[in-house]
N, C-alpha and C positions, 0 to 999 in steps of 0.2 A: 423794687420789682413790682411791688400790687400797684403802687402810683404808675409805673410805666405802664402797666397792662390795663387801667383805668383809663390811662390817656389815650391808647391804642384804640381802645373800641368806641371811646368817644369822636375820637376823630373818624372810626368806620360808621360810626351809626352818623356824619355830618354827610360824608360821601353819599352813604344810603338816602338820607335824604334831602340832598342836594341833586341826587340822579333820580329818585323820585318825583321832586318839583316838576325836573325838567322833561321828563317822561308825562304827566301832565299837562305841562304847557304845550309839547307837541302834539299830543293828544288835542289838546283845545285847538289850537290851528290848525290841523287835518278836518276836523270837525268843522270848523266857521269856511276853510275854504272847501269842501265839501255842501254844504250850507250855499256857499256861496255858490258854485258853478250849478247848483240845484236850483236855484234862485234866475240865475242867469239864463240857463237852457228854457223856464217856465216862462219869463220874459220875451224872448227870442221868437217861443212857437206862441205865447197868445197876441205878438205884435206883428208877428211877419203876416199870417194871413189876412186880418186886415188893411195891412197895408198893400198886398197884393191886390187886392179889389179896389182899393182907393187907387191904386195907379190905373188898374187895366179901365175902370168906370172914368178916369178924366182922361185917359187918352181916346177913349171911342167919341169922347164928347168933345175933344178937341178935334178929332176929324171928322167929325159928323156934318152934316151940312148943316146951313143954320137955323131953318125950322125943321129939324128932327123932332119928331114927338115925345122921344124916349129921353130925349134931353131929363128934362126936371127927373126924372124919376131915378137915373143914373145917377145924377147929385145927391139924390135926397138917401139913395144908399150907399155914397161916399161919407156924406155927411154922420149915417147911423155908426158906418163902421171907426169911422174921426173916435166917437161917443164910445163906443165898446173898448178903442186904445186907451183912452179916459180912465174909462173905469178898472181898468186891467189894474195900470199905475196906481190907479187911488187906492185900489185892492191892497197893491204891496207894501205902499207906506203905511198904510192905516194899523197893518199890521207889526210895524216896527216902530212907527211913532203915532200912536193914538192922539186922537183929538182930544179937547179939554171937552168932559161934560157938561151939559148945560142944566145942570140939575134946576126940579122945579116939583111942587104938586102935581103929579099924573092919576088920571083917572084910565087904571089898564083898560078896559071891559072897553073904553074910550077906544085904544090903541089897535086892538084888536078889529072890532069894530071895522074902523077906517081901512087897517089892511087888507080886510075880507074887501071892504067895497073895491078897492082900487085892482084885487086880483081877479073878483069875481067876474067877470066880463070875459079873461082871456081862460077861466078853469069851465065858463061856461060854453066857449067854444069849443073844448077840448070834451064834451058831453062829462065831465066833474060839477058835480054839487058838494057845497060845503053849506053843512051844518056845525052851527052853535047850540051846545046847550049851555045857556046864561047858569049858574046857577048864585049868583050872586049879581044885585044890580051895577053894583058900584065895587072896584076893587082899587082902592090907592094906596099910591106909591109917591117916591122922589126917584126923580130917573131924566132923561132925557128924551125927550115924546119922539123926537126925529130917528133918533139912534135905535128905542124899543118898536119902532116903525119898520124901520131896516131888517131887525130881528124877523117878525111876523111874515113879515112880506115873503124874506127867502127861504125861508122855511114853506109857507104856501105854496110858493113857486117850483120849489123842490119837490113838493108832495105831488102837486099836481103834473109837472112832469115826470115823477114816478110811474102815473098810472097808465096803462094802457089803455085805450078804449074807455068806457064808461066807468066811474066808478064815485068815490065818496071820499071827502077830507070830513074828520067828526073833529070838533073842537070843543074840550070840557075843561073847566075851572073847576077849583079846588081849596082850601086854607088846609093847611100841617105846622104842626110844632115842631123845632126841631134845637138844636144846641147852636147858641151863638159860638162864632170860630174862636172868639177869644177865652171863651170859658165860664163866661157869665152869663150863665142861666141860658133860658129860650127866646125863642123868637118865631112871630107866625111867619109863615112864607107863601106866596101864593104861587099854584101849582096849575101851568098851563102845559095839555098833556093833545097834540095833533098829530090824529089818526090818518090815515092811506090807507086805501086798498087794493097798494099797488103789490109789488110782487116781494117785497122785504129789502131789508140787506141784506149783502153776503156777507161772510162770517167773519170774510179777510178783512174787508174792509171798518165793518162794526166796533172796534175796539179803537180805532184811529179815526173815526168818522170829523170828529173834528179838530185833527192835525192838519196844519198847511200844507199845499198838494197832494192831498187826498180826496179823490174825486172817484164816483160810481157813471160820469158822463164821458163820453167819448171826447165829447168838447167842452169837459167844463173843466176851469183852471184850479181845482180843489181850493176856493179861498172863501166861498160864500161860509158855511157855515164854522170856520176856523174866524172869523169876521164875528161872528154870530156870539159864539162861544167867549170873543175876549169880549165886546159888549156887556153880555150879561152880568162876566165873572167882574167888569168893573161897577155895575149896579150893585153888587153882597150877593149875587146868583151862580147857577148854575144849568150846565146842558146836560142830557144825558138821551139815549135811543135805547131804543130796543123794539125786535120783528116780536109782534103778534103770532099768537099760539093758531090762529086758523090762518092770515093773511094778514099781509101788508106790516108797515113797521109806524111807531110813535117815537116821535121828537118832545121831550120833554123840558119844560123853561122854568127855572124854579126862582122868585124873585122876592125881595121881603116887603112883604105888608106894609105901609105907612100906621103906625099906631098911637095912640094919646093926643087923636084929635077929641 
């Protein structure tokens, strides 16, 4: 009788977790196809409108007469919108099949640097200044200069379309100690922290800020800074936000030191 009632609950507890499994696995499949049709509808809305301008800009240009003035310029914003579907895709993959890094000696302060120049121009039309305070000449790293490029930029870009009207990007450097992930001992890290004095985040969105499709723009496809975030976290880094106690909110980039040169 105790071997029968032994064998009884052992076979209940195989049910139990054999219905568990499989509860589980539907659970996982509602989820990836959820995922999925999330995926799909993001796809849809940042390709269709695009592509609507690419059609309506080559059919004016197909009936146009043929020295129309407006010609080139109709092209030339078929051509940008072509570029925006481009980058939509590379958005998606990147995030499901990451590139191979191109690891090398990086000189951050370098990096940084270049970003500012390349954004400075359009933060300056926008009446945005961005101030640097260096506080280190030189900060290096191993990383990929293109990829830690990509970082800076959309983050800049972000900041600066945050702002309303006139305002300020502050960019400050930093060194902190802190626990290697694996357990052994510490590690410096360099701490790049870009200020706005735009109007913050909201509260809803601050905790998810860099989850895919999560976006504070009417028109942005939530993937710049979820982009950003897998970057880092495959240099040994990490992102983190947070709104300013008077205004505006900081993006924080946290990246390790090159050391034992």
């Amino acid at each position: 009788m105790m071997c029968g009632r032994h064998t009884g609950l052992a076979f209940e507890n195989i049910e139990r977790h054999e219905a568990l499994v499989g509860d589980l696995k539907t659970a996982a499949h509602a989820q990836r196809l959820a995922v999925a049709g999330q995926l799909a509808s993001m796809v849809a809305h940042e390709v269709r409108n695009p592509l609507g301008i690419i059609r309506s800009s080559i059919q004016i240009v197909r009936d146009s007469e043929e020295g129309w003035t407006k010609r080139e310029t109709l092209l030339t914003d078929a051509i940008s919108e072509i570029d925006r579907i481009s980058d939509t895709i590379a958005g998606f993959l990147s995030l499901s099949r990451p590139s191979t890094l191109q690891e090398e000696p990086v000189d951050l302060v370098d990096v940084i640097d270049g970003a500012v120049r390349v954004i400075g121009s359009y933060a300056s039309s926008r009446q945005v200044e961005i101030q640097v305070f260096r506080e280190f000449p030189t900060l290096r790293m191993f990383g990929d200069p293109r990829e830690l490029r990509q970082v800076f930029l959309n983050i800049l870009l972000n900041a600066t379309q945050a702002i309303e009207g006139a305002g300020t990007i502050r960019i400050r450097t930093n060194l902190s100690d802190e626990p290697r992930p694996d357990g052994t001992g510490h590690r410096t890290m360099i701490l790049v922290a870009i200020s706005d004095s735009g109007p913050g985040i909201s509260e809803d969105v601050i905790e998810t800020m860099f989850d895919p499709f999560v976006s504070t723009k009417t028109s942005g496809s939530g993937l710049g800074l979820a982009i950003c975030s897998q970057i880092v976290d495959r240099h040994g880094g990490k992102m983190s936000g947070h709104n300013e106690e008077a205004r505006g909110a900081t993006i924080s980039v946290s990246l390790p030191l090159r050391t034992g040169d």
